[in-house]
C-alpha positions as CSV (number, residue, x, y, z in Angstrom):
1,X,77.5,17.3,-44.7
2,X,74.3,19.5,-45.6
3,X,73.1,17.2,-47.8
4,X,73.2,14.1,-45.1
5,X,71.2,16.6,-42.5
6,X,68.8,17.6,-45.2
7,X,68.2,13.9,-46.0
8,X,68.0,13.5,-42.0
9,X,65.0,16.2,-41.5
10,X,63.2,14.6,-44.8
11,X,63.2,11.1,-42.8
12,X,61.8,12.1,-39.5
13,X,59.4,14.4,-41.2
14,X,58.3,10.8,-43.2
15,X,58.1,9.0,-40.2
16,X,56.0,11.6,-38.4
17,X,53.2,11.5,-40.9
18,X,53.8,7.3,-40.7
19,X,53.2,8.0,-37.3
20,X,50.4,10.0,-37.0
21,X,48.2,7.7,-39.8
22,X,49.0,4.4,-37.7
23,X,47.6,6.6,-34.4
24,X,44.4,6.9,-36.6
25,X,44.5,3.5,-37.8
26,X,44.6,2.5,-34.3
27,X,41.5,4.2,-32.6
28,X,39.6,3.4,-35.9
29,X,40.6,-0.1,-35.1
30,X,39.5,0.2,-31.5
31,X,36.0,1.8,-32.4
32,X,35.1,-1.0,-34.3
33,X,36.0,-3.6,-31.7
34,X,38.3,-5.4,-33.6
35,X,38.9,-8.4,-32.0
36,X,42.7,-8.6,-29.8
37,X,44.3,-11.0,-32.3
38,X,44.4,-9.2,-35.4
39,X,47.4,-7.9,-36.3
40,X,49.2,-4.5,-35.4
41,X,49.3,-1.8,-37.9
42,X,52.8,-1.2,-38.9
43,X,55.0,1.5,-37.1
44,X,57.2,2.4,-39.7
45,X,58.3,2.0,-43.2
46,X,61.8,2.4,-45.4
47,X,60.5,5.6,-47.4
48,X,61.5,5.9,-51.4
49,X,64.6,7.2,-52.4
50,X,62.5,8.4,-55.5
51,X,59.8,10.2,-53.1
52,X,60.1,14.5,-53.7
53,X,62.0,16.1,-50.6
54,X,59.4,17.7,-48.0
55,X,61.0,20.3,-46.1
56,X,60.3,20.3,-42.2
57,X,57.8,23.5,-42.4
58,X,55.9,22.6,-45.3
59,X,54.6,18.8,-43.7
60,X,51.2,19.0,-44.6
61,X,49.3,18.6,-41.3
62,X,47.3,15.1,-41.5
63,X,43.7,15.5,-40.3
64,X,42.1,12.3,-38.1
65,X,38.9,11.1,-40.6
66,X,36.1,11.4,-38.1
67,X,34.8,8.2,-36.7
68,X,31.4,6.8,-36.0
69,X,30.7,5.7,-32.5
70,X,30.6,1.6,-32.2
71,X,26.8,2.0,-31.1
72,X,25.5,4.6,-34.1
73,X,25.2,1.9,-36.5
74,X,22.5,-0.1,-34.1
75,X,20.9,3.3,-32.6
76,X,17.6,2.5,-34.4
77,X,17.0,-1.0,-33.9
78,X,17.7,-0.8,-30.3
79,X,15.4,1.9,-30.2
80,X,12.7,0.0,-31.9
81,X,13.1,-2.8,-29.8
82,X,13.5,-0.5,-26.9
83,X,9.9,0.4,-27.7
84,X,8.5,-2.7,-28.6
85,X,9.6,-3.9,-25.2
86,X,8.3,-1.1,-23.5
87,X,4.4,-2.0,-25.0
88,X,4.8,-5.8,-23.9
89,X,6.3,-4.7,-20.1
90,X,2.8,-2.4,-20.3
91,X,0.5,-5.6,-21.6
92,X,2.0,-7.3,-19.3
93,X,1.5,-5.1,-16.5
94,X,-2.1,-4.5,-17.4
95,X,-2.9,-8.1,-17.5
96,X,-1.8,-8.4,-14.5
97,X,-3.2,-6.1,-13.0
98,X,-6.6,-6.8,-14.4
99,X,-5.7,-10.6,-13.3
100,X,-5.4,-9.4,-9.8
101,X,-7.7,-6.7,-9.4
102,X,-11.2,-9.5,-10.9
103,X,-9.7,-12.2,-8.4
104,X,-11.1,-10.5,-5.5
105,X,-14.1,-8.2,-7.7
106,X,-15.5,-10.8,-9.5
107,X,-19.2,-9.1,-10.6
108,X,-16.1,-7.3,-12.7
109,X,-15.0,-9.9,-14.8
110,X,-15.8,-13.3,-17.1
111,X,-14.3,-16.8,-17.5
112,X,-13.8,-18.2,-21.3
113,X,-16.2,-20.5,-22.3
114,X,-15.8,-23.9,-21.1
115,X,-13.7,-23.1,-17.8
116,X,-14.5,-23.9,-14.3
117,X,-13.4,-21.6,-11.2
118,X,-14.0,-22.4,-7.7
119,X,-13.2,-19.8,-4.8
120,X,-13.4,-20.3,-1.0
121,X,-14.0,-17.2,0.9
122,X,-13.8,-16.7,5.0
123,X,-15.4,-13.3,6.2
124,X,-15.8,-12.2,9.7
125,X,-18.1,-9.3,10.9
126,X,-18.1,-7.5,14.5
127,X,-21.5,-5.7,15.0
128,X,-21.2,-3.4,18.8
129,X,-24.6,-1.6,19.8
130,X,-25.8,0.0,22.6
131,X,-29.4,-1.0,24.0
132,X,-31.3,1.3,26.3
133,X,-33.8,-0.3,28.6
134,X,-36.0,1.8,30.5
135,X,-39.5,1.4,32.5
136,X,-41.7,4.8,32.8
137,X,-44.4,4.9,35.8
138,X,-46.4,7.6,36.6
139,X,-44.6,9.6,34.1
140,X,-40.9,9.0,35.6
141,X,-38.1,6.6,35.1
142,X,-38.3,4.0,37.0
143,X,-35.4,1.5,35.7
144,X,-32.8,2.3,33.5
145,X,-30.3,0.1,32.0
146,X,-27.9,0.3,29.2
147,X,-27.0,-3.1,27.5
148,X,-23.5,-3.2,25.3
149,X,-24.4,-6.0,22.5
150,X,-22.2,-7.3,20.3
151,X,-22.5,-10.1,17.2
152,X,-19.7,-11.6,15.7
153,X,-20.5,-13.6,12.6
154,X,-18.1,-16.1,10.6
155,X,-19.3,-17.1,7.3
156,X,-17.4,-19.7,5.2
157,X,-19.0,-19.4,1.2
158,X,-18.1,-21.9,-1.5
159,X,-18.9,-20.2,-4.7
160,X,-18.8,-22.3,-8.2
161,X,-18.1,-20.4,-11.2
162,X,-18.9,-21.7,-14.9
163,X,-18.8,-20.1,-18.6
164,X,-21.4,-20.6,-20.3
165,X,-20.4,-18.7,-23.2
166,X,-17.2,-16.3,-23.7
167,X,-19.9,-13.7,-22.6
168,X,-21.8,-15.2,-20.0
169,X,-20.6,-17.0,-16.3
170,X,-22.8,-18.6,-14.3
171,X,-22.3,-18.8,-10.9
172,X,-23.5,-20.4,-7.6
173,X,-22.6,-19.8,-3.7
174,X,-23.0,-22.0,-0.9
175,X,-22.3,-19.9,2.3
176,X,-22.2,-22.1,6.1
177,X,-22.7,-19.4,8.8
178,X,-21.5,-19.4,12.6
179,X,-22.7,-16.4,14.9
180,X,-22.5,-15.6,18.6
181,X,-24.5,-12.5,20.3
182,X,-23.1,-11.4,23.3
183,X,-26.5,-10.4,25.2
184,X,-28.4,-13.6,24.4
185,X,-25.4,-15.3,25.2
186,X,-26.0,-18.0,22.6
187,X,-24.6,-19.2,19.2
188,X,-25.7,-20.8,16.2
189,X,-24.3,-22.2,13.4
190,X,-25.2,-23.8,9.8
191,X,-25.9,-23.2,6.3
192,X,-27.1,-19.9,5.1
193,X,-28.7,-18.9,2.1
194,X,-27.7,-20.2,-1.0
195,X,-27.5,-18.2,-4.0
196,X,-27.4,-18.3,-7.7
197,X,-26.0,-15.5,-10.2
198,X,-25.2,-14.5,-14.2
199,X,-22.7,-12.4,-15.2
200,X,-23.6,-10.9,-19.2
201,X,-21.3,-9.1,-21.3
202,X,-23.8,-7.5,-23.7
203,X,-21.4,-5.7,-25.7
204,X,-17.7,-7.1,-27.4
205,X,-14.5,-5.0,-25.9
206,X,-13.6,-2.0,-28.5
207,X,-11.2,0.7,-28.2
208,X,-12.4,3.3,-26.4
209,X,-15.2,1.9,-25.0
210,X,-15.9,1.2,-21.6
211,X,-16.4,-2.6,-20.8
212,X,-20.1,-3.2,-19.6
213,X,-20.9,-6.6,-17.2
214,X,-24.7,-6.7,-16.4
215,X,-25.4,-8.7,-13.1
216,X,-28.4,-10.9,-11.5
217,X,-29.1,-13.3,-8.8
218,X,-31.4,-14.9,-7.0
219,X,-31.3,-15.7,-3.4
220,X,-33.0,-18.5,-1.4
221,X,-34.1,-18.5,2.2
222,X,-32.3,-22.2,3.2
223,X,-31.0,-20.1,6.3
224,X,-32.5,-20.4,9.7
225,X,-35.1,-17.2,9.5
226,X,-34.8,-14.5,11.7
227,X,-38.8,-14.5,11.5
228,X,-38.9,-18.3,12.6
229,X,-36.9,-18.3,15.5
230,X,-37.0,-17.1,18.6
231,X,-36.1,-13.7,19.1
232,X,-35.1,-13.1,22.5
233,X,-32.9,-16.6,22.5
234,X,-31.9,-18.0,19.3
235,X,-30.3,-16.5,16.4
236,X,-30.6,-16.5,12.7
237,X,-27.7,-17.8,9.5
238,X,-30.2,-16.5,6.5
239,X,-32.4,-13.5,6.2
240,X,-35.8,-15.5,5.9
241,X,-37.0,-14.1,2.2
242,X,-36.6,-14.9,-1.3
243,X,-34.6,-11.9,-2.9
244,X,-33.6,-10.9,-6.9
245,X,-30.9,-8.5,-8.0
246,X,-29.9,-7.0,-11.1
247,X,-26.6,-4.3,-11.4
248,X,-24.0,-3.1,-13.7
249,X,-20.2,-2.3,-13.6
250,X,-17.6,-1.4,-15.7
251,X,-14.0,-0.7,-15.5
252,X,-11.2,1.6,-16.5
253,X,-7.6,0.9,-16.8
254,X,-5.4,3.8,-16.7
255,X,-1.9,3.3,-16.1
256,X,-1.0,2.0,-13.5
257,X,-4.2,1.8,-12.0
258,X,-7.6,0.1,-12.5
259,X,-10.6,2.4,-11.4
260,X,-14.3,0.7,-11.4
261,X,-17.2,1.3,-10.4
262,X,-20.9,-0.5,-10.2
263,X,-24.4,-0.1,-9.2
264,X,-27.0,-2.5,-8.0
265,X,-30.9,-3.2,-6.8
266,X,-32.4,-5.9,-5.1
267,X,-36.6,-6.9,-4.4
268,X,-37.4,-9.1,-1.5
269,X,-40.2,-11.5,-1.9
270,X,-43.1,-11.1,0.7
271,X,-43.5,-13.3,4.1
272,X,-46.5,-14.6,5.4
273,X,-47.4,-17.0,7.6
274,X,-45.1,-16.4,10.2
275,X,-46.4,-16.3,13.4
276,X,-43.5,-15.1,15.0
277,X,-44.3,-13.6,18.6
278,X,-42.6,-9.7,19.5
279,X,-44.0,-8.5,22.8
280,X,-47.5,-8.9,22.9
281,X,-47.9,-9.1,19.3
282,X,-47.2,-12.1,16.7
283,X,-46.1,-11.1,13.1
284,X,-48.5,-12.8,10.6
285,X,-46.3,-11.2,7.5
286,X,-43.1,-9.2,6.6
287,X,-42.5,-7.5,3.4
288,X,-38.9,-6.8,2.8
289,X,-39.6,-3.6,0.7
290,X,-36.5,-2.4,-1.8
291,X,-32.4,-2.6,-1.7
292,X,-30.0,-1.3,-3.6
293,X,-26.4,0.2,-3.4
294,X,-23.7,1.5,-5.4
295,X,-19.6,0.8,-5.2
296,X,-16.6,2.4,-6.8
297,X,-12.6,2.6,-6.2
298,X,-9.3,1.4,-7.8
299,X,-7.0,-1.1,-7.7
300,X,-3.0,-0.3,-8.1
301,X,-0.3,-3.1,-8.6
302,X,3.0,-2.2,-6.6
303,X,4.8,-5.3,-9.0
304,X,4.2,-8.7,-10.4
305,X,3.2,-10.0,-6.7
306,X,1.2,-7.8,-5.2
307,X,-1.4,-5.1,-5.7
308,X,-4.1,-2.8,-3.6
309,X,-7.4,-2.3,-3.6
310,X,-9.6,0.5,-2.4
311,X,-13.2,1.1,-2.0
312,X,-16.3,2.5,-1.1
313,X,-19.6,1.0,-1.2
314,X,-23.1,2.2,0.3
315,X,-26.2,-0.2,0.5
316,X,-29.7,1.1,1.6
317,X,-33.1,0.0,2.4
318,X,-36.5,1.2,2.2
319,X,-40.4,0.3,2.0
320,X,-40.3,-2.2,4.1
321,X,-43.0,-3.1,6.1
322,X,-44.5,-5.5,9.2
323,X,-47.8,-6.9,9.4
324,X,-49.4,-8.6,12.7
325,X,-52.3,-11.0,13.1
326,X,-54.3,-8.1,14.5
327,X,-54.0,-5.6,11.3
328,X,-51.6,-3.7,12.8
329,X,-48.8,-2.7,10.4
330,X,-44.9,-1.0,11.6
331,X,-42.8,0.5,9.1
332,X,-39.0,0.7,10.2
333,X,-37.1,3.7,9.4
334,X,-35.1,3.5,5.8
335,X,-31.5,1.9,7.2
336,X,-28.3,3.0,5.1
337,X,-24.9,1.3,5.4
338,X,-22.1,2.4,3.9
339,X,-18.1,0.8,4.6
340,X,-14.8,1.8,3.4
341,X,-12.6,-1.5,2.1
342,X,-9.0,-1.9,1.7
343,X,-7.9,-5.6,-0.2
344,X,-4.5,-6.9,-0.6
345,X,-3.7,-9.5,-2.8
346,X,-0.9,-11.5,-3.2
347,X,0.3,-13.6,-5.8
348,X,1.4,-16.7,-4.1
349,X,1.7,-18.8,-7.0
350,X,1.7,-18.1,-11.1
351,X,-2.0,-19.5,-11.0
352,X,-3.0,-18.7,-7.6
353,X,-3.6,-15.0,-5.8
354,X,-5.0,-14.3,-2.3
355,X,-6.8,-11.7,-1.3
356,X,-7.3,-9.8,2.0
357,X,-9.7,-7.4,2.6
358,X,-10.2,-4.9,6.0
359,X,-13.5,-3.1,5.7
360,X,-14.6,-0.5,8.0
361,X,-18.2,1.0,8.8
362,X,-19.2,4.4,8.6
363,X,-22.4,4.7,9.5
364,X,-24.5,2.9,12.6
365,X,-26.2,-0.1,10.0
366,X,-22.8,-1.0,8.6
367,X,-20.5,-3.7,10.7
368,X,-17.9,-1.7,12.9
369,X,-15.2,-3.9,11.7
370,X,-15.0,-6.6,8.3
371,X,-12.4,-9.0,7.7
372,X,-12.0,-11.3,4.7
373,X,-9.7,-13.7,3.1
374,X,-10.6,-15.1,-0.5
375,X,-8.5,-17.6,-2.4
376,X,-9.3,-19.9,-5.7
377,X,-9.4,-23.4,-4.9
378,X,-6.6,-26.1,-6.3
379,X,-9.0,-29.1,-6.9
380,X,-8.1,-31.4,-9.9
381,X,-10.6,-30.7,-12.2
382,X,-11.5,-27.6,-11.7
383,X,-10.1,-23.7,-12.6
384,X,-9.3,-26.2,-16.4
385,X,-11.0,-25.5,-20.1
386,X,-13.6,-29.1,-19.7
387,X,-14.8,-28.6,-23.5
388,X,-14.3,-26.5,-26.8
């Protein structure tokens, strides 16, 4: 009778430990993610009649082996490709962003050699002014009258872009000009001054170094010259002198923004020959004296389809100079304009991005309000590599 409960205690303590090691068996099986039609580990098995007795107390207490999680084994390479992803989302996400940002600031940027680019821009411009007339007699005021003025001008520019080399575009503008004056009551419209530009990248791209773009144009007088016409009735599309530029820029990108920044001076050509009547005098010559101006902001790209842009930029003019048929000579005061410009651009297609820009003017020469709209444009044959 004792023997058959000793022999009793030795079984369940055998089928414990069976227990417990198919338990183990089990998660290790789980961990590893064996697949659901492999085969069960076996519950239990007959133990040996030859097998030394265990008593109850002494069972040796069975210890799970510890077990790697399923995702230790590919911790590195995930991480490595974890990283690796990360640097091409940030390429990608600078390219971009330098895509969008040199779609609308162009003096910014090249085209490979070989490619043609063609842009169509529309930019409208609301000048308000306040004219005082007055008549003095005998040392009083004898009239007085205050004249609200305002201009709005629309001009339409076709601008041609070609790279000459991988370092140097060429580039020409045709701009068609529309304009209405409120006082005169008139309007004009046709083609303004065309113009023709270089952009030169002296310098290869390094790490660490800032790229450099130096700038020049030259602008014609095929406008209808304010010095030609007739002052008091007709209106001008063109500035009525020859003009040449040269400027720099360069750019930054620091994640996630682009920040640039460039600087610029322009010489007009003298006028004579104008005979051009103003009150009692005729202008016989006009000397457009010295203009330059400086820029800087940044552009930031909210995602793949659209980005901001934000910027300052202050023109000014000096030295120049009028000259009448009598040898009388005027010198206007130096004017200053500076305007604060917000762009949005928009990626409407892979290949194509729109821009639109909202500039304000803070300071009495500058336009009260600017509004512009720039897109590339889709014509077969253009904005393609032409030759090697």
């Amino acid at each position: 009778m004792m023997r058959a409960q000793w022999m009793n205690k030795t079984l369940l303590a055998v089928s414990i430990q069976i227990f417990m090691v198919g338990g183990v068996y089990a998660a290790d099986v789980k961990a590893q993610d064996v697949p659901a039609t492999s085969e069960p580990a076996t519950a239990f098995t007959e133990p040996d009649p030859n097998a030394t007795a265990v008593q109850p107390g002494d069972a040796p207490a069975i210890e799970p082996a510890p077990v790697a999680p399923a995702h230790a084994a590919s911790a590195q390479p995930a991480s490595a490709a974890e990283a690796l992803q990360k640097q091409e989302g940030d390429a990608t996400q600078e390219s971009n962003l330098q895509e969008v940002f040199t779609s609308n600031e162009r003096q910014y940027s090249l085209i490979k050699r070989g490619e043609i680019s063609t842009y169509y821009d529309i930019d409208y411009t609301y000048y308000r002014d306040s004219q005082l007339n007055l008549a003095i007699q005998d040392g009083s005021v004898a009239q007085l009258r205050v004249d609200e003025d305002a201009t709005h001008t629309l001009t339409n520019t076709f601008t041609l872009q070609y790279g000459l080399r991988d370092n140097l575009t060429l580039s020409t503008s045709l701009p068609f000009v529309a304009k209405s004056d409120n006082l005169k009551d008139t309007t004009t419209a046709g083609l303004g001054d065309i113009s023709f530009g270089a952009r030169w990248e002296p310098f290869p791209l390094k790490a660490g170094r800032l790229p450099l773009i130096l700038f020049g144009n030259i602008s014609t007088k095929t406008g209808d010259s304010p010095y030609e016409v007739n002052p008091t009735k007709d209106l001008s599309t063109g500035k009525g002198y020859y003009s040449a530029g040269i400027g720099a820029s360069t750019r930054k990108y620091i994640d996630p923004v682009v920040l640039f920044a460039s600087v610029s001076a322009n010489y007009g050509f003298k006028e004579t020959g104008l005979n051009q009547v103003r009150g009692t005098r005729i202008i016989d010559e006009f000397d457009p004296g010295i203009s330059g101006g400086f820029a800087f902001g940044f552009a930031y790209s909210f995602n793949y389809d659209v980005s901001l842009t934000m910027s300052y930029q202050q023109s000014f003019n000096t030295e120049s100079e009028f000259t009448y048929n009598t040898g009388e000579t005027y010198k206007p005061a130096d004017q200053t304009s500076a305007t604060f410009s917000i762009a949005l651009g928009v990626r409407v297609s892979p290949d194509t991005i729109v821009n639109g820009t909202l500039g304000i003017g803070l300071t009495e020469d500058a336009p009260d309000v600017s509004l512009g709209l720039s897109f590339p444009l889709d014509i077969i044959g253009f904005a393609k590599k032409i030759r090697n």
